[in-house]
Each structure stands twice: as C-alpha cells, then as structure tokens.
N, C-alpha and C positions, 0 to 999 in steps of 0.2 A: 677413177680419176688419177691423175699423173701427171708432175708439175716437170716440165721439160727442160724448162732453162729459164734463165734470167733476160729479163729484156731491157732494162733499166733502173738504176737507182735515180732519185733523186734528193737533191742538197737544198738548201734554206738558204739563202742569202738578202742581207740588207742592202747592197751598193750592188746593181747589177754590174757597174761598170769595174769596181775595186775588186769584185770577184773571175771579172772575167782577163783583166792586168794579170791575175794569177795564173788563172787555168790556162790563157791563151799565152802569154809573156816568159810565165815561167816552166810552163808545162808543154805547152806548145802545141795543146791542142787546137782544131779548125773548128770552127761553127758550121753545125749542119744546117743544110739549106732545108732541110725535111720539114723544121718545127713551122706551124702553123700558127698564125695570129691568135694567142689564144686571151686576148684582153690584156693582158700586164706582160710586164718585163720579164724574160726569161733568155736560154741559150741552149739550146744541148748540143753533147760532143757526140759521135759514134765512135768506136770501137769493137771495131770486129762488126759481129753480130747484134752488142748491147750499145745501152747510151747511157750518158749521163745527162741528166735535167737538171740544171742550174736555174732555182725560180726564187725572183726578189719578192718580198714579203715582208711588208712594212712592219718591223716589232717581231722579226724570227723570234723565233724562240733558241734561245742559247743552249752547245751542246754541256755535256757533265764536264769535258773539262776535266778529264781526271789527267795526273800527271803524262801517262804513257796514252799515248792515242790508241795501245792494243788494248786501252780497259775502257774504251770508251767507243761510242758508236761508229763506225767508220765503214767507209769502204775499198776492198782490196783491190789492186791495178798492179798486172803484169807486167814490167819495162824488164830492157833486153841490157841496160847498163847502169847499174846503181853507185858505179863511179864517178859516172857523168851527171845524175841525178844529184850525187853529194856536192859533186864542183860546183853546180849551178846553186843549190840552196845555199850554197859558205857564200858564194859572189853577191848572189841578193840578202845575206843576210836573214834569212830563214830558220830557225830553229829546227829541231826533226831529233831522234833518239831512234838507236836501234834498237832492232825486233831483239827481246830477250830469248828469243828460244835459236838461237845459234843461226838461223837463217841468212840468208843474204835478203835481208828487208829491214827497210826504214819505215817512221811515221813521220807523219811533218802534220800543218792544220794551213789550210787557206784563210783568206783574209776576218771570215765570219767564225772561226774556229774551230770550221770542222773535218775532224780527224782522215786523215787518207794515210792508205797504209801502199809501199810499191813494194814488189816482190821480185829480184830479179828470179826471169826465167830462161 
C-alpha cells in the first residue's frame, strides 16, 4: 500500500455564512459545484487537484489556539504573492504573524480560528 496524494482537508466551522465572508471575500476562493447535498451546511473550494471542505457543525470544537498558527493544527496553501496576501489582511483588519523559519509565509485564522498557513511559491 501507498498513500499518493492528498485529496482534501477539511475545516470545522460554526457560521457557514461568516466562514465562507472569509474564504470567498477575503481569499477569493469559488464554491465548487462538485459537493453534493449532503444533509447540512457545508462548501468546498478546489485547488488544483485537492479541496478544501468547509463543514458547519453546531458546537465545533475549538482549535489549540496556540499563539503562532505554525504550532497549532493548520493547513498549508501555495499562493504566488504574499505581498498581496499581507495588503488584503492589513485592509480587512486580520491579524496573521510570520512563518519563524525565514520563509516567505504567513499564518493568519479564519472566522472559527482556525489556523491557515500561505506559503509563497
């Protein structure tokens, strides 16, 4: 056996609507037509090959929340300009802390707080 790739994470969120203000308002991601009715509220993005599943969940469970989002659960996203990325979180008001190991990446947290790390590539 041989685990090939990744096909999706998915995120916890309480406000489908105040999680999706971010991912789609501030992120700019599109809503895939793919996801199917699956009884509750949900959204996924594509990317490339993988997705991301944005599922509301009455009473998520809250992430660790540790100060730096690189010590806490998260997941990583390629973007091609982290200049533009910083401009848009100073505009809306976003908090976010860089990556400590010298990289060009940031962490920030969506509405539900949890941790997204971008990495320019």
């Amino acid at each position: 056996m041989k685990i090939t790739q990744l096909l999706h994470s998915s995120i916890l969120v309480e406000d489908i609507e105040h999680a999706r203000a971010f991912y789609e308002g501030v992120l700019g991601l599109t809503p895939s037509a793919k996801r199917p009715d699956l009884g509750y509220p949900g959204v996924w993005y594509e990317l490339g090959a993988q997705q991301i599943h944005v599922l509301a969940l009455a009473n998520a469970p809250q992430p660790i929340h540790a100060e730096h989002g690189g010590r806490d659960r998260h997941i990583a996203l390629a973007i091609d300009d982290i200049a533009a990325l910083k401009a848009k979180l100073d505009e809306m008001k976003i908090a976010y802390t860089l990556s400590r190991s010298g990289r060009r990446a940031l962490f920030c947290r969506d509405p539900d707080g949890n941790a997204l790390e971008f990495v320019e590539s």
